[in-house]
C-alpha positions in Angstrom: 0.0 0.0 0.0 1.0 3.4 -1.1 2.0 6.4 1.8 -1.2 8.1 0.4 -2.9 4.8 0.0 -2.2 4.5 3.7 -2.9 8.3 4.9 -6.6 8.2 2.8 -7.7 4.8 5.1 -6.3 6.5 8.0 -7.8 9.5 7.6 -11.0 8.0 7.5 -10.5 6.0 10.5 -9.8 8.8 12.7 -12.9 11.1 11.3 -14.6 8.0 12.6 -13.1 7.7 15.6 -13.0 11.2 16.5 -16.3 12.1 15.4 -18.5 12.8 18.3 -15.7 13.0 20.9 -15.6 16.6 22.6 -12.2 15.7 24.7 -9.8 17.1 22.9 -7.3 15.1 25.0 -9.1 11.9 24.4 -9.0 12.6 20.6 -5.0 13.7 20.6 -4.8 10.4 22.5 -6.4 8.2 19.6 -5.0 10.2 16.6 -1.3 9.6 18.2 -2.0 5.7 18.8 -3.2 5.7 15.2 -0.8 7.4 13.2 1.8 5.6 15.7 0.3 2.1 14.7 0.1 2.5 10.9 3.3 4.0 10.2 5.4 2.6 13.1 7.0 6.2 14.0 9.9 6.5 16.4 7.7 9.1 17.9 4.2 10.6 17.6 2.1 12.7 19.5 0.9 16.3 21.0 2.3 19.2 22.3 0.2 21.5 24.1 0.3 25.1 24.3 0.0 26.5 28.2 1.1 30.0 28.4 4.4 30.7 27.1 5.6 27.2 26.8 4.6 23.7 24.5 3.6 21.1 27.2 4.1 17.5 26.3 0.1 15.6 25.4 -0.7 12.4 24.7 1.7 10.7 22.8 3.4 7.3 21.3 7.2 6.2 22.3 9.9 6.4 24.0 9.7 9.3 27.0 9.8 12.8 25.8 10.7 16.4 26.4 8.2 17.9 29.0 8.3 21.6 27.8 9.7 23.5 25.0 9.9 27.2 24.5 8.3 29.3 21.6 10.9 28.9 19.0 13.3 26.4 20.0 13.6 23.3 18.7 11.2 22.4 15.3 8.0 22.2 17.7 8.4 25.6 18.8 9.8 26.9 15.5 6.3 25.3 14.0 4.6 27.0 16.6 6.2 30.1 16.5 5.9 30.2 12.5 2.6 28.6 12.5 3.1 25.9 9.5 4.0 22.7 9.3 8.0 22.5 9.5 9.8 19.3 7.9 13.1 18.3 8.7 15.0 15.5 6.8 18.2 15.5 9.3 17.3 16.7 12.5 21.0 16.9 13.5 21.3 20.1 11.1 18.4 21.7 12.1 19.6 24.7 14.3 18.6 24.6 17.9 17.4 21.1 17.6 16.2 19.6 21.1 17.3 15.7 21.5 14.7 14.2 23.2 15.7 10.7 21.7 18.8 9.8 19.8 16.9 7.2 18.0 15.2 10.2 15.4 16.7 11.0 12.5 14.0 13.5 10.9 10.9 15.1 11.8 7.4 16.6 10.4 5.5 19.0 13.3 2.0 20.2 12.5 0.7 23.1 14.1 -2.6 22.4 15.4 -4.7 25.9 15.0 -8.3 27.1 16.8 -9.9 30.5 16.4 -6.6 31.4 14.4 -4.5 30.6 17.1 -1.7 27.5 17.3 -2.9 25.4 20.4 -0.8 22.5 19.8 1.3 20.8 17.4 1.7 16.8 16.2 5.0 16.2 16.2 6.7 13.1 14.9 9.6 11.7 14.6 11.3 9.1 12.4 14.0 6.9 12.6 15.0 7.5 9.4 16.5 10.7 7.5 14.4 12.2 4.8 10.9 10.2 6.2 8.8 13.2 5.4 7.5 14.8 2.3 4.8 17.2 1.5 2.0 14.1 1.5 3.1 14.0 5.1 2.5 17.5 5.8 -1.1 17.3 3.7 -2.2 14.5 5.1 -1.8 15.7 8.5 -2.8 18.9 8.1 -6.1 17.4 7.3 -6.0 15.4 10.5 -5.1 17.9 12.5 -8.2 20.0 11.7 -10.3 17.0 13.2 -9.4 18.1 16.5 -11.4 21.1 17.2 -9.3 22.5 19.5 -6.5 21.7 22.1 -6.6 23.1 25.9 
């Protein structure tokens, strides 16, 4: 199966699973597990935004950084740029945070409500050069089925 083959089941899925469920939490929860399941990710899941900082969500893998500051790092970059970033070596990315030593490269998705970022879906690969702009559509589109992030 195709990466898009595999994003437009997926997609459907979480719409379904989603649908209905006013928890924002709960619904970060299930889209991490999912997207963590079908593409076997070093790292998937939720940031948070709580005042001034990015505070770790739900999430899939290995144990994470707890906060990150506006603009450090490629979740707070995302969140302070508000778009998706992609990074195909995340050990040239300037001010790159290593939470694991296992990721290679990276795709974070700002998650936006009422024209603010709220969160972001950040994941990590293994692998250099994992994510592409089908990626960053794909979730983009997934993203939106949250409706909003506390």
């Amino acid at each position: 199966m195709s990466k898009e083959e595999k994003y437009d089941t997926l997609y459907a899925e979480i719409a379904s699973v989603v649908s209905g469920e006013t928890d924002a939490v709960a619904n970060m929860a299930n889209v991490a597990a999912l997207l963590h399941e079908c593409f076997q990710f070093c790292w998937t899941g939720f940031y948070r935004v709580v005042g001034d900082q990015l505070v770790l969500g739900p999430f899939q893998g290995p144990v994470a950084c707890t906060r990150i500051a506006k603009g450090r790092g490629v979740c707070g970059t995302a969140w302070a740029r508000g778009e998706t970033v992609v990074v195909d070596d995340v050990h040239l990315f300037p001010g790159h945070i290593a939470c694991s030593s296992a990721s290679r490269s990276e795709i974070v998705v700002p998650v936006i409500a009422n024209g603010q970022v709220t969160g972001v879906l950040d994941i990590d690969s293994q692998y250099l050069k994992t994510f592409d702009q089908t990626d960053a559509m794909w979730l983009e589109k997934i993203v939106k089925l949250i409706k909003c992030v506390p």
